[in-house]
Structure formats: C-alpha cells, structure tokens
BAKELUM-464193 format. One record per residue (C-alpha): residue number from 1; x, y, z. Coordinates in Angstrom, 2 decimals, padded with zeros to 5 digits, m for minus. Last residue first. Layout:
BEGIN
+-----+---------+---------+---------+
|   i |      xx |      yy |      zz |
+-----+---------+---------+---------+
| NUM |       X |       Y |       Z |
...
+-----+---------+---------+---------+
***
This chain:
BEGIN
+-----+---------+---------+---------+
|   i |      xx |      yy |      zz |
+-----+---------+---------+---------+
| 385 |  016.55 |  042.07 |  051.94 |
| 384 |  013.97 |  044.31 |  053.56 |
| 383 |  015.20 |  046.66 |  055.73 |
| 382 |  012.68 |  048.99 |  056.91 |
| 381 |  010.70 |  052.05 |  055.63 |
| 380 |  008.18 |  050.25 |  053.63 |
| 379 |  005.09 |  051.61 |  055.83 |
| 378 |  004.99 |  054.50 |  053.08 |
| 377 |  001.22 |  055.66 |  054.24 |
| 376 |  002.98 |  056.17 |  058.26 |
| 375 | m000.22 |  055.48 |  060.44 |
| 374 |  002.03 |  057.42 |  064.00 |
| 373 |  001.59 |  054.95 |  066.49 |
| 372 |  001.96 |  056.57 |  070.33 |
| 371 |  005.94 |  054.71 |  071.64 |
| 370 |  005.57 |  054.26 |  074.83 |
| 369 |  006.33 |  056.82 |  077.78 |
| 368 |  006.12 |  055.94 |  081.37 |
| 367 |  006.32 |  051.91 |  080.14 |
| 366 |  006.53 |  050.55 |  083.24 |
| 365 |  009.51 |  047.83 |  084.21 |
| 364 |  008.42 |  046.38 |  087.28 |
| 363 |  011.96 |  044.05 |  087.74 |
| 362 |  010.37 |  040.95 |  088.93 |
| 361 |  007.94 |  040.41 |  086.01 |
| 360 |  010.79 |  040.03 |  084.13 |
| 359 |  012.44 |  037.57 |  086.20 |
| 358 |  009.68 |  036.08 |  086.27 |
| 357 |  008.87 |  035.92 |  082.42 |
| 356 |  012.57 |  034.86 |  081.86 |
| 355 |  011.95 |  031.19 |  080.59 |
| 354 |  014.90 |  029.38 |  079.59 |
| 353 |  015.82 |  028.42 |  075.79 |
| 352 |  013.06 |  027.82 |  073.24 |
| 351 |  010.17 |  026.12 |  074.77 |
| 350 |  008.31 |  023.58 |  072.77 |
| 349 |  004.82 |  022.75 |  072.05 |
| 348 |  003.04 |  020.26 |  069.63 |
| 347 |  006.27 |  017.61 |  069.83 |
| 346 |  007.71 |  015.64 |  067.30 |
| 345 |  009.65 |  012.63 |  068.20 |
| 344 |  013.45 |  011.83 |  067.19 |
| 343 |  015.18 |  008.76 |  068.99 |
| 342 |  014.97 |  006.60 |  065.59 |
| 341 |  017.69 |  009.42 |  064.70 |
| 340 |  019.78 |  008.52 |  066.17 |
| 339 |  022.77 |  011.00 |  065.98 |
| 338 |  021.21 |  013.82 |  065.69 |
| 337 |  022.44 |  017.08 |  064.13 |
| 336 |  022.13 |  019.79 |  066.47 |
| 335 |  025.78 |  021.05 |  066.64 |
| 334 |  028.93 |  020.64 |  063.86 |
| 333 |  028.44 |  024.91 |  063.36 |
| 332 |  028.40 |  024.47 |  059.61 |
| 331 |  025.67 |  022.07 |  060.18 |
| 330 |  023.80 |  023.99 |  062.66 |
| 329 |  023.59 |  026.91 |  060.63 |
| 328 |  022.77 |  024.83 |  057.79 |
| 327 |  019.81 |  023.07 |  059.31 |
| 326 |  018.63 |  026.49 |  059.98 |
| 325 |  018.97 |  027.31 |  056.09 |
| 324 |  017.39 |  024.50 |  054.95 |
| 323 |  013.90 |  025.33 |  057.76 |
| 322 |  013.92 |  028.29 |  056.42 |
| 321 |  014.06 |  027.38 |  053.15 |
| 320 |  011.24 |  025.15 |  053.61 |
| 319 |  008.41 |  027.50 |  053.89 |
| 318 |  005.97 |  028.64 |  056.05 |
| 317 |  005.06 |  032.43 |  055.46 |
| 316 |  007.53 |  035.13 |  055.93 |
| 315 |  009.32 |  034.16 |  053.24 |
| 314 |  007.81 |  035.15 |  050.27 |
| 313 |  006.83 |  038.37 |  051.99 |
| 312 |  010.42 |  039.38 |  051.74 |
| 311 |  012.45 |  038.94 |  055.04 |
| 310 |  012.24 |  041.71 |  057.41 |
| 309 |  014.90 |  043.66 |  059.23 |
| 308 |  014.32 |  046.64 |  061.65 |
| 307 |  017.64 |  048.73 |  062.91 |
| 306 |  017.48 |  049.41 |  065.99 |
| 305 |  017.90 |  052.60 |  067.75 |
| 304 |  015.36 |  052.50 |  070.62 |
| 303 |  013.02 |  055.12 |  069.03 |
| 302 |  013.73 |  054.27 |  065.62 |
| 301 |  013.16 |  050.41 |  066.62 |
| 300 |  009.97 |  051.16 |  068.22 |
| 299 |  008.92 |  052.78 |  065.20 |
| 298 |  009.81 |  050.12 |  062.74 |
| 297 |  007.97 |  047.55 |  064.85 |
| 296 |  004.63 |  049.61 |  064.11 |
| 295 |  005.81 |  050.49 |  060.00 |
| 294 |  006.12 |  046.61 |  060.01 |
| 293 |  002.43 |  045.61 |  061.56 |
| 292 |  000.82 |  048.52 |  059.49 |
| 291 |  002.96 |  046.67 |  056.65 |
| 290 |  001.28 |  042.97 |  057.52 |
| 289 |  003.23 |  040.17 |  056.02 |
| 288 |  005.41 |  040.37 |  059.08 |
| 287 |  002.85 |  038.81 |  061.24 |
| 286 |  003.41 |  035.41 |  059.10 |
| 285 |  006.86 |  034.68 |  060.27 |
| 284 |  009.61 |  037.47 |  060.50 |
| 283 |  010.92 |  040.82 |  062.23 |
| 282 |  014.47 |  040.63 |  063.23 |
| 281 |  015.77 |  043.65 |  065.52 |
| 280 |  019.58 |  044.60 |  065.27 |
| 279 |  021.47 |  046.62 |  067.06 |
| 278 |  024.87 |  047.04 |  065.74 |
| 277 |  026.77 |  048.12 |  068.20 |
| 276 |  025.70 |  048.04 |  072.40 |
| 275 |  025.39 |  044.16 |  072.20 |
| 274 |  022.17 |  043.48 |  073.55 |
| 273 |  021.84 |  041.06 |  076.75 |
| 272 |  022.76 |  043.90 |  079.20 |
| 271 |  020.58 |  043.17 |  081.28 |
| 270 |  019.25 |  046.33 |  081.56 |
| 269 |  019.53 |  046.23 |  077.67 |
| 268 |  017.25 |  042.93 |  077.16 |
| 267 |  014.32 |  044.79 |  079.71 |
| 266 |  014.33 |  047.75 |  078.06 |
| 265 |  014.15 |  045.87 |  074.91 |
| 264 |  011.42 |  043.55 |  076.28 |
| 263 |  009.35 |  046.31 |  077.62 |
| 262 |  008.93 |  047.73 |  074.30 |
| 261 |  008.13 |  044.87 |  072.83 |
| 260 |  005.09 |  044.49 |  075.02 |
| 259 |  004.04 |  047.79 |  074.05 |
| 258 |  005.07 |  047.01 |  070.10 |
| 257 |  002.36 |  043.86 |  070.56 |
| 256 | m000.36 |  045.88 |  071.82 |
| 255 | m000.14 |  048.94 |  069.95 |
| 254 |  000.08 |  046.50 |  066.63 |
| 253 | m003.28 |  044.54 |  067.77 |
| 252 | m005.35 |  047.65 |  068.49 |
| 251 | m004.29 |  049.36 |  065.34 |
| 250 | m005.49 |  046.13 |  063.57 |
| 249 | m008.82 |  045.95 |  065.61 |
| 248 | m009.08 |  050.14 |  064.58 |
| 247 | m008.51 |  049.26 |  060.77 |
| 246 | m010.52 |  046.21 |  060.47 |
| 245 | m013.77 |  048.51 |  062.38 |
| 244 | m013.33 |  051.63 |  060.35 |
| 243 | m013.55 |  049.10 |  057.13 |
| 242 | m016.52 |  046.76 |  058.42 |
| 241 | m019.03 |  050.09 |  059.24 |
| 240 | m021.59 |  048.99 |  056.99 |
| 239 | m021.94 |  045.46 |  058.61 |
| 238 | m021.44 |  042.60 |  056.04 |
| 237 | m024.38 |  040.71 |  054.93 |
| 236 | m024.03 |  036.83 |  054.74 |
| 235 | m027.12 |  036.04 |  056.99 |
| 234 | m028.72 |  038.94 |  058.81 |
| 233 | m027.32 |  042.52 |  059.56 |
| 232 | m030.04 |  044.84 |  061.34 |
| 231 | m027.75 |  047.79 |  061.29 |
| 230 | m027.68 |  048.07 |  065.08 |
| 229 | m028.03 |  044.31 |  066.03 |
| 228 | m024.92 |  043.59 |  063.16 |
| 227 | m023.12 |  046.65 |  064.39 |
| 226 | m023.50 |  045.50 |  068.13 |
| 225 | m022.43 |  041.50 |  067.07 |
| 224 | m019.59 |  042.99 |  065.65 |
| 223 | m018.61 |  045.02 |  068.76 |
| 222 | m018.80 |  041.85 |  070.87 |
| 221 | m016.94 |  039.62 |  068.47 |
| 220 | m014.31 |  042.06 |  069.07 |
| 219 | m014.26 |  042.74 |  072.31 |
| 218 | m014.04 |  039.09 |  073.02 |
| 217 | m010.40 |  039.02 |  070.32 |
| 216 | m009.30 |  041.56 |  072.19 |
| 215 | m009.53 |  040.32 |  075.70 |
| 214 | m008.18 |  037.48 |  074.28 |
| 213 | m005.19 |  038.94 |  072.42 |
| 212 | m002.67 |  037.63 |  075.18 |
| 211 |  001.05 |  038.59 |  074.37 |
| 210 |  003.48 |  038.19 |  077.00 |
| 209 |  006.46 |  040.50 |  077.69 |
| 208 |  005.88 |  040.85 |  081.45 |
| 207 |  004.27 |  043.42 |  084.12 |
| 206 |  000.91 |  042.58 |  083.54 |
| 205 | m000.84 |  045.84 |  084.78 |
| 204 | m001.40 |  047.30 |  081.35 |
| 203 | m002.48 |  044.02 |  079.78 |
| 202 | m004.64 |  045.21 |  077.61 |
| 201 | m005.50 |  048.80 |  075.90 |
| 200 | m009.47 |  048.52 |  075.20 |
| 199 | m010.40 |  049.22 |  071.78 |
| 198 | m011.94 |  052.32 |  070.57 |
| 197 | m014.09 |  052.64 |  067.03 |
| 196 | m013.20 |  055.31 |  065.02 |
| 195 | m009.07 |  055.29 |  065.16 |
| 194 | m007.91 |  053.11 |  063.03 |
| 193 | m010.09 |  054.96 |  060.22 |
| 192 | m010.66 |  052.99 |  057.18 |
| 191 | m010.51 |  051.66 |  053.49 |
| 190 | m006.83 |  050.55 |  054.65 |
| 189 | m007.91 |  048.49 |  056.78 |
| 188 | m010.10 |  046.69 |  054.69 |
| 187 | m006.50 |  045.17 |  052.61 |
| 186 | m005.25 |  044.38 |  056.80 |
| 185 | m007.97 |  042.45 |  057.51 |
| 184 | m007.89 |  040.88 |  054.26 |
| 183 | m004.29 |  040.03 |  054.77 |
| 182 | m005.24 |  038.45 |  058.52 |
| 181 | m007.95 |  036.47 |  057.75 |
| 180 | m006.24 |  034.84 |  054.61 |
| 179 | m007.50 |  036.12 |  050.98 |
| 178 | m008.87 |  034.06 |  048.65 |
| 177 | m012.55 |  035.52 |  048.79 |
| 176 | m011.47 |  039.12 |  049.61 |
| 175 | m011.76 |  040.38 |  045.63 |
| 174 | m015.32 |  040.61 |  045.64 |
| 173 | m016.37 |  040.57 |  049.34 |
| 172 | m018.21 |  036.84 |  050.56 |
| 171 | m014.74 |  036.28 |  052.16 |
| 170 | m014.91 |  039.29 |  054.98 |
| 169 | m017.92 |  037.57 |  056.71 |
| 168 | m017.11 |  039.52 |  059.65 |
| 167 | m016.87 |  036.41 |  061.88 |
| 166 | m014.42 |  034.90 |  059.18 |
| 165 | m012.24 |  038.37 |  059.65 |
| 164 | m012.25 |  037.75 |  063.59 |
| 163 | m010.98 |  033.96 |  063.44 |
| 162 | m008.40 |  034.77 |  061.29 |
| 161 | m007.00 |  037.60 |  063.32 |
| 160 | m005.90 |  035.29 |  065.94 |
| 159 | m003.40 |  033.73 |  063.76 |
| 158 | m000.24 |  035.73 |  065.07 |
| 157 |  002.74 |  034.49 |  064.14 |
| 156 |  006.35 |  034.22 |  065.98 |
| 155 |  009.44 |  034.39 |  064.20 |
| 154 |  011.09 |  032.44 |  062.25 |
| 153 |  013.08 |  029.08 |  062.30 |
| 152 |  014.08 |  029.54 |  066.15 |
| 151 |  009.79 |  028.94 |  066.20 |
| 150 |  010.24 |  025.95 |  063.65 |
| 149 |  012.38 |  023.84 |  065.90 |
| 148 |  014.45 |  021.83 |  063.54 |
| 147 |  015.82 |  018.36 |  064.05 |
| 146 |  019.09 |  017.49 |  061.60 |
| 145 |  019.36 |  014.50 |  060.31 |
| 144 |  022.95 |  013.56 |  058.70 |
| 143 |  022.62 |  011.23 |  055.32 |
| 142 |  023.02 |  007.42 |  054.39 |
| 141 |  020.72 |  007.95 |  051.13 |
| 140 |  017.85 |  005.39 |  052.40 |
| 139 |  018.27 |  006.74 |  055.92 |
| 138 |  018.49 |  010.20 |  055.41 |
| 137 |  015.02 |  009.50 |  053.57 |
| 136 |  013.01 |  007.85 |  056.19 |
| 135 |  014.24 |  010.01 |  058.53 |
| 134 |  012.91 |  013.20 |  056.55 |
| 133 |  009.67 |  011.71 |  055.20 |
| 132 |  008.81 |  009.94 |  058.94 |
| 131 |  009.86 |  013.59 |  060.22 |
| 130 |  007.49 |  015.45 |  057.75 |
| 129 |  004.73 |  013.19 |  058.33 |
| 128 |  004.65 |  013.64 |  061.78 |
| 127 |  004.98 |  017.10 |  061.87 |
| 126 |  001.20 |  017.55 |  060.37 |
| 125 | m000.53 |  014.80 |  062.67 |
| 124 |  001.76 |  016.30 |  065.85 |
| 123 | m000.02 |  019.92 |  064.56 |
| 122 |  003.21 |  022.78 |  065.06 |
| 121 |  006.49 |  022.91 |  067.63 |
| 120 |  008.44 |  020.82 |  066.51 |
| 119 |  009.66 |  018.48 |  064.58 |
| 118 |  011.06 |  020.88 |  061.32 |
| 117 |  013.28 |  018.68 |  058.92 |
| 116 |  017.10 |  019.28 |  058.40 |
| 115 |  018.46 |  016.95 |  055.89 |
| 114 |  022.45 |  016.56 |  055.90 |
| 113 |  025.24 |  017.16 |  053.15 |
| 112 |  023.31 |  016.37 |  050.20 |
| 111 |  024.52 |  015.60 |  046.71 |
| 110 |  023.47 |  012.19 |  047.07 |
| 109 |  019.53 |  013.06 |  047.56 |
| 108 |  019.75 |  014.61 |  043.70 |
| 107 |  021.05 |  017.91 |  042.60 |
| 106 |  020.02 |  020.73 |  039.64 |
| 105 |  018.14 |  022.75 |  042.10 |
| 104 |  015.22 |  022.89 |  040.43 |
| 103 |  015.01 |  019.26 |  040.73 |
| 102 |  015.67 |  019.06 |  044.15 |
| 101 |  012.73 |  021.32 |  045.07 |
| 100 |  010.80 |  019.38 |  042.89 |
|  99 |  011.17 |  015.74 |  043.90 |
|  98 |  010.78 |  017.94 |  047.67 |
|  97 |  007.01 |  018.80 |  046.71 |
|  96 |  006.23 |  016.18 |  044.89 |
|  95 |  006.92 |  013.96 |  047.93 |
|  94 |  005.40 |  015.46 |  050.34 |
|  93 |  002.46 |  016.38 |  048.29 |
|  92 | m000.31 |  013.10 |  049.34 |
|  91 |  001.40 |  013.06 |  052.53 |
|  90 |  001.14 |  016.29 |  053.54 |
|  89 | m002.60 |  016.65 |  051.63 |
|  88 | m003.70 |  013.67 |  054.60 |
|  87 | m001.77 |  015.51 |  057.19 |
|  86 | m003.70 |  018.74 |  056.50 |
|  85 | m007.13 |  016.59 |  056.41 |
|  84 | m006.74 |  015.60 |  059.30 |
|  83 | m005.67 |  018.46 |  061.36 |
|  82 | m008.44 |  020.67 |  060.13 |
|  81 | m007.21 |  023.86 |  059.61 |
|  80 | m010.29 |  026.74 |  059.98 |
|  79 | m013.58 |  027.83 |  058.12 |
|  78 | m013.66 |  024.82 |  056.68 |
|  77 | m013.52 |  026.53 |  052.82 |
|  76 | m010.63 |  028.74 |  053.90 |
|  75 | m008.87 |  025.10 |  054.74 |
|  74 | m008.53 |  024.15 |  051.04 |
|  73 | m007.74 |  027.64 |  050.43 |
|  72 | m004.50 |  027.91 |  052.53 |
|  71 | m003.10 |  024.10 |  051.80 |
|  70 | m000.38 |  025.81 |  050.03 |
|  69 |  002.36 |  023.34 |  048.34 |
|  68 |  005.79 |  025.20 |  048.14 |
|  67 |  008.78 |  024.72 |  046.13 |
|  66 |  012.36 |  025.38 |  046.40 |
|  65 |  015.30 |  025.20 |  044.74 |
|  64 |  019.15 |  026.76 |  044.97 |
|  63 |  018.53 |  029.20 |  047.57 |
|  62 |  022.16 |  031.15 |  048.24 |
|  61 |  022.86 |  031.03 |  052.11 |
|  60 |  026.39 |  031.05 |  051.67 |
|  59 |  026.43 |  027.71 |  053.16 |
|  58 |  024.09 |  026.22 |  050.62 |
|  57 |  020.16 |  026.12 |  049.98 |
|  56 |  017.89 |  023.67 |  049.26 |
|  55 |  014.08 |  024.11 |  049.80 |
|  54 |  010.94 |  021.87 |  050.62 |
|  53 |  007.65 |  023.46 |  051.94 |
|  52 |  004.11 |  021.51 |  053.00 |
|  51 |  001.74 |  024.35 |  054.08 |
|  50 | m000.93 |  023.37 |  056.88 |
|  49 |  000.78 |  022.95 |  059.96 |
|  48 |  004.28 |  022.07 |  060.88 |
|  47 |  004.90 |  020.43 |  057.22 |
|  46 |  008.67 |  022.05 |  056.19 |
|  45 |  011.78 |  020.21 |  054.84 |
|  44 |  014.91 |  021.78 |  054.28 |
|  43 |  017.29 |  019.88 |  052.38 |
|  42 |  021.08 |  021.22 |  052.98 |
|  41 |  024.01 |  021.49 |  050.67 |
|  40 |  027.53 |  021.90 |  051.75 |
|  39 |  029.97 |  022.68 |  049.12 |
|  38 |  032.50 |  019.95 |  047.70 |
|  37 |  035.72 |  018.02 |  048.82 |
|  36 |  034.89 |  018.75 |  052.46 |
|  35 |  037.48 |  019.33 |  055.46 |
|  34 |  035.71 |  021.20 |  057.92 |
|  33 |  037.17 |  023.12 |  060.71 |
|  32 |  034.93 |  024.33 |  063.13 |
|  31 |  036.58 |  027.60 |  065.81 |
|  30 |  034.79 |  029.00 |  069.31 |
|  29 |  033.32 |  031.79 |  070.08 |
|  28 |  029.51 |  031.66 |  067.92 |
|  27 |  028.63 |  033.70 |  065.10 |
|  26 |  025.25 |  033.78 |  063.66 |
|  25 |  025.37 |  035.38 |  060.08 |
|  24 |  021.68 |  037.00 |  058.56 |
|  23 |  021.88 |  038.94 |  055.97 |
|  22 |  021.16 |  035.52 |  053.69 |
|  21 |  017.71 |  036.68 |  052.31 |
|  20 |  018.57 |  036.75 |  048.83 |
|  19 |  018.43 |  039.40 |  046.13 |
|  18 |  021.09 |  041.49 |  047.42 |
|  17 |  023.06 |  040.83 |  050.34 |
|  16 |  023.03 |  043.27 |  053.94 |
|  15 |  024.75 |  042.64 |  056.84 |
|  14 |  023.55 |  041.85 |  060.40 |
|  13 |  026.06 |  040.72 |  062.81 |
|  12 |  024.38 |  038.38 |  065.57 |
|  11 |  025.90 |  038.59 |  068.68 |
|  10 |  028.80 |  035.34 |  069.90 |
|   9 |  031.46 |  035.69 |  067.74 |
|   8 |  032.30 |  032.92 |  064.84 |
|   7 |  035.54 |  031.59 |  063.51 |
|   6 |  035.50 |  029.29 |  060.68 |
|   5 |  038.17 |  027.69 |  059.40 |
|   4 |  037.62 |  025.67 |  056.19 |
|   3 |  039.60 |  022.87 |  054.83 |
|   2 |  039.49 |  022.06 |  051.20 |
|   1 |  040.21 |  018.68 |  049.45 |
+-----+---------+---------+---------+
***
C-alpha cells in the first residue's frame, strides 16, 4: 500500500509536458494523504449540449481512452441544436461511447476510482442523460460521483458566429458544407480584408468585463441584407463581397473580446488577484479553435506579460477528458465528490464563484490605450501543449 502526500499552493503553476495536455497543476494550501493500493483513474463523462464525450485519464493527467460522438452535422442540417433530438442521439450513443472509452483504455467500471459527469451548465434534456448514465453507473459498480460544472471545465465559447455564417449561406460553398459557423467564418476570413467593411466598437461606456455581441450580431444581419439588396442576391447566392465581410465581423469580434480582457487584467492586478511570477493566461473551449482569435489573446498577453496557453484543437471542443481530468482534480484534492448522489440535479445556468461585475464597474477602469490588432500570418505563436 502507498501513501501519498500532496502539498499544493494556492496560484496555478503552469509547466509544460509533451504530447498531453496535463500543464496544468492547481495547488491548494493545505496537505491530502491518500493511501491507495493502485493509481487513481477517473471516467469523464460529457453530454452538456450536442457532443456526447467519454475519457479516462489518471492523476498524472495521462489520457488513457477516449471517444467522442459529434452530433455537429446532424444539427448543421436544422440550421441550429434542437434539444430533442440531441438528447435522443445522447441516449442512443451514451453507452457506446463510454464501452469505448474504457475499452481503449484497457480497464473496466471496477478499475475506477470515482466518475465525474458534467451537470451543469448546458441543455437540462442533454445533461440529463449524462447524470442518469453517471449515477446510474457509480451505483451499479459502488463508485464516488463527482458533479462537474462544464464552464470551470474550459473556457467560455462563443456560438454567436453560427447564426451569422448560416445567414450568409456559407454551407452551399464547395468545401464549407461540413464546416461549423464559426470555422468557416474564420477559413473566408482569410480570403479577405478585416478591415473593408467597419464595425461599430461596443460597449465603450460599459465599464465591466461583459461580453454582449448583440449589437454586432444586428449590424451584421443588417450589412448582409445591404450586399444582398445591392448585388441583387436571391435564394442560395452568396454576396460577392462574403470574404472582406467574414474577415472584418471576425476582427470585430476579437477587438471586442481582448478589450474586455484587457480591463479584466488591470482589474485582477489592482486587486492584486494575480500572482506577480508566472503569469499565466488559459485560453480554451470552442473560441480557441480560431487562430485570429489566439494571435488576438496572444497580444494582450505580450503586452501585459502573460504567457498564453491553449489546448490542442482536439480539446477545445466538448469532450470528456475534460470533464475526467476535473473530476481528478477534485479527487486528488478529497473535495466535490458527492455524497448522495440522488441529491444531484442539472441545472441550464450556473455561476462560478461570486460576481465582481460591480465592483468592477465601481472602479472606472478606461482603457486609455488598448491593445490595436496587428493580423500576425503565423497566429501559432502561443503555447500549445
């Protein structure tokens, strides 16, 4: 039998691995000794909205099997996710899925130390079926449940953009059909100049971190529907000009988003929240698919001294290995795993931590001198491990 001490700080030390995204090590003041006679192992189970994602991974944050069922096309055909039918393809590949993930693994359910399952937030039809899955099955193998909040799982993603690349018919483009809204966006953007058509800059006298792309998003669909009347578009024809306009929206959306950043690092130091050595800045979720997005965030961080990390594409997206290796932060750490788990719900929204937007607001920080987006062609800069 082995006992482990761990002692963990309270910042997040950033250190680079190769091949795996494990760079990551929260440290926490205070000592967990665990007396085990064999590794930790942790199911991750993912189904918050339309991809259904199963991983194990252990304490060292090695992946040992995963596998990932993409509802993406399915829902490219409906213009949009349909709640209904996402929960009906959860439950129909649930269980494939995670059969799979153990498989290539090399384990079965009795080699696992706990199952961490994502309840919130996300679709309640969608989480639903991955917490019934997840209970159901730590209760059948006598196993720790772990709730995870997807949000503390990655990072924040914007799906605004796929509403504006179906209004510009960007699908009926060889080579675009399969794409999401946001990567084709991004592939036309590159055909382009981001700065031919101006968008408005918003939010300038909202004195808080918030992003809002509504004004945006209207001036969007208001531009298109100018092109269209100008160039006599009808049906499934695509306005001339649909390259200059995907690279300014997508210039509009990163200046946006790295001015409200901006503020929140000034903000973070004033208050002395950042540890003055290393700073850090974690760039994930769907968003950092997008290398204009990357090279944007990368800029800030030069000018503030950060250094930018990213996760491979791979797991940007949904997937269950970050939901595995959540669970196994909070299982080497002895917190967050439930102890009835009967008592766990699933919940569409969900706060993480205490909201600062007044305080925020309260301190009329103005950016006198944000950072002006320099289109770098080698947007692969950043730490990617």
């Amino acid at each position: 039998m082995t006992c482990r001490c761990i002692l963990r700080c309270v910042h997040y030390n950033i250190q680079r691995k190769t091949n795996k995204w494990n760079s990551l090590h929260t440290q926490f003041r205070y000592f967990h000794v665990t007396c085990q006679k064999k590794r930790p192992l942790v199911l991750g189970i993912e189904s918050s909205c339309d991809d259904t994602g199963a991983a194990i991974v252990d304490e060292s944050g090695h992946i040992l099997g995963d596998a990932l069922y993409s509802q993406h096309l399915i829902h490219l055909n409906h213009g949009g996710i349909i709640p209904p039918i996402a929960k009906d393809l959860h439950i129909k590949y649930i269980n494939p899925i995670v059969s799979q993930a153990l498989e290539r693994a090399g384990v079965t359910p009795k080699d696992l130390s706990a199952i961490a399952t994502t309840v919130k937030p996300g679709l309640p039809m969608s989480l639903m079926v991955g917490l019934l899955y997840g209970t159901k099955m730590a209760k059948e193998h006598n196993k720790p449940f772990i709730p995870i909040h997807h949000m503390q799982a990655h990072a924040l993603t914007v799906r605004m953009v796929e509403k504006v690349a179906r209004r510009l018919k960007l699908r009926n483009i060889p080579g675009y059909e399969t794409l999401s809204g946001g990567g084709a966006i991004e592939k036309m953007a590159k055909l382009g100049d981001h700065l031919s058509i101006r968008f408005p800059v918003v939010m300038t006298q909202t004195l808080n971190c918030n992003f809002s792309f509504a004004g945006l998003k209207q001036r969007a669909q208001e531009i298109i529907q100018e092109e269209e009347q100008k160039y006599g578009i009808v049906a499934d024809e695509i306005i001339p000009t649909v390259a200059n306009f995907c690279a300014s929206f997508q210039y509009a959306v990163a200046r946006h988003m790295i001015r409200r950043l901006e503020r929140a690092l000034i903000y973070a130091e004033a208050k002395g929240f950042i540890p003055e050595r290393p700073k850090s800045m974690v760039l994930s979720g769907g968003v950092a698919c997008n290398e204009f997005i990357r090279d944007a965030v990368r800029q800030v961080c030069n000018k503030y001294d950060y250094e930018l990390f990213c996760p491979p594409p791979k797991l940007c997206t949904d997937n269950g290995i970050m939901i595995a290796w959540n669970g196994m932060e909070k299982w080497i750490a002895g917190k967050g795993i439930t102890k009835d788990i009967d008592s766990i719900t699933v919940e569409n929204k969900s706060l993480i931590g205490k909201s600062l937007i007044e305080d925020v607001e309260n301190t009329r920080i103005r950016l006198r001198n944000p950072v002006k987006l320099v289109q770098n062609k080698d947007a692969s800069q950043e730490t990617t491990s």
